[in-house]
N, C-alpha and C positions, 0 to 999 in steps of 0.2 A: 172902404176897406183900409186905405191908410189912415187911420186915425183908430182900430181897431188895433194895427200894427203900435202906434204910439203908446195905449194907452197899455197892451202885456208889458214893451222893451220899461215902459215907466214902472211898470209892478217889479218887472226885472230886478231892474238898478236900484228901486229903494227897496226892494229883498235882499240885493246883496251889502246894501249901506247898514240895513240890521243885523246882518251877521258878522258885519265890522264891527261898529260901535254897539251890538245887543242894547235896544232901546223898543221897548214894545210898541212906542209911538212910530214908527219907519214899519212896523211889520203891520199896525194898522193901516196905515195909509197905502200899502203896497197891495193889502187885501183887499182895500176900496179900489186900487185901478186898478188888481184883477176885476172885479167886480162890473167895474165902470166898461172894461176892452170886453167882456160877456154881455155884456147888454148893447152894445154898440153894433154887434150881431142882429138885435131884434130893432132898435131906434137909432134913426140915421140923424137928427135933429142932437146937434153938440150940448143946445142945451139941458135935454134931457139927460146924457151921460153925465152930465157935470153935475146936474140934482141929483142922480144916482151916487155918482160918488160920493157927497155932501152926504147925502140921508143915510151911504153904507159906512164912513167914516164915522160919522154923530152915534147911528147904533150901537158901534163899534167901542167907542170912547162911554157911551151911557154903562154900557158892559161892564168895562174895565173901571168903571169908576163904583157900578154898584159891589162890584167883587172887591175892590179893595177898601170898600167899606163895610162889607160882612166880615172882612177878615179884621178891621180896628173893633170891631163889636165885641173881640177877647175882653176877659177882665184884664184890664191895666193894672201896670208895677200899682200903683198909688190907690186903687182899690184894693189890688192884695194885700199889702202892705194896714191898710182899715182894718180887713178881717183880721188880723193878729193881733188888734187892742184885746188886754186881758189875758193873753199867754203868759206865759210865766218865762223869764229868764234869770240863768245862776248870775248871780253876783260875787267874783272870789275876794276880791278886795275892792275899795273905797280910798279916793284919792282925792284930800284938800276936805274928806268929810262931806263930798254933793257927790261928787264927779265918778264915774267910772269904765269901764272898757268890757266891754262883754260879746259873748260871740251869739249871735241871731239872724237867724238866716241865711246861714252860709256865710255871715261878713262878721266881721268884727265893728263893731258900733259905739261911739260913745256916747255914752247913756247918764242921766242926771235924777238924783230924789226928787220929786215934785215939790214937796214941803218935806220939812222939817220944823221939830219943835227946839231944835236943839242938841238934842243927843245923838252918842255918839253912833253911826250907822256901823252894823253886824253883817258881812259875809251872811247871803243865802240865798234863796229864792224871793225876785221880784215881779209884781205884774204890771205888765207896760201899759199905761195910762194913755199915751201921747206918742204918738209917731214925731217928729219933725225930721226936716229933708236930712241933716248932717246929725240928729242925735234923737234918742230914744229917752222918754220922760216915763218914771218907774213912781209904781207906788210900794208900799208895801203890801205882802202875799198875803 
């Protein structure tokens, strides 16, 4: 019976240590020695609660691991970012004849001609050829 005692006061305290520090890790392990002082009721053998623990902890973490990788399965920035090759963005001016400043996606971006033969580039609509991390590579419309 005292060790049924140990193992709630232990769910106790590391329930209370997760709602100090909010860490889901402390509410799982809190959940496995409830888990562990409920079984302690039915098997009086330590090593048994202690596998209990282990295998309700492990469950617990497989859990928490398979959910927060259903949740990374969103399209990421850098795939969204793909699908918008071939948009079109305005162009109002041209600076140094490559270079420019243009607003897409909610940001402001600066954005470069891909090529050029030379001539001089015209204010208008461009379509973006090339994502890169700090700049947008533009062809013409």
């Amino acid at each position: 019976m005292s060790l049924t005692f140990f193992w709630f006061v232990a769910a106790a305290i590391i329930g209370m240590l997760d709602l100090y520090f909010v860490n889901i890790l402390f509410l799982i392990i809190s959940a496995s020695c409830f888990i562990a002082g409920f079984s302690s009721l039915f098997f009086t053998s330590v090593f048994v609660q202690l596998a209990i623990l282990i295998l309700s902890s492990g469950l617990f973490f497989a859990i928490l691991l398979t959910v927060n990788s259903l949740d990374r399965n969103e399209v990421p920035a850098s795939e969204r970012l793909k699908r918008q090759i071939g948009k079109k963005v305005v162009v109002h001016e041209w600076m140094d004849n490559r270079f420019a400043k243009v607003q897409f996606d909610g940001k402001v971006w600066e954005a470069e001609i891909a090529y050029t033969s030379g001539e001089s580039l015209t204010p208008g609509q461009y379509k973006i050829w090339k994502i890169l991390p700090n700049r947008l590579v533009l062809i013409r419309a």
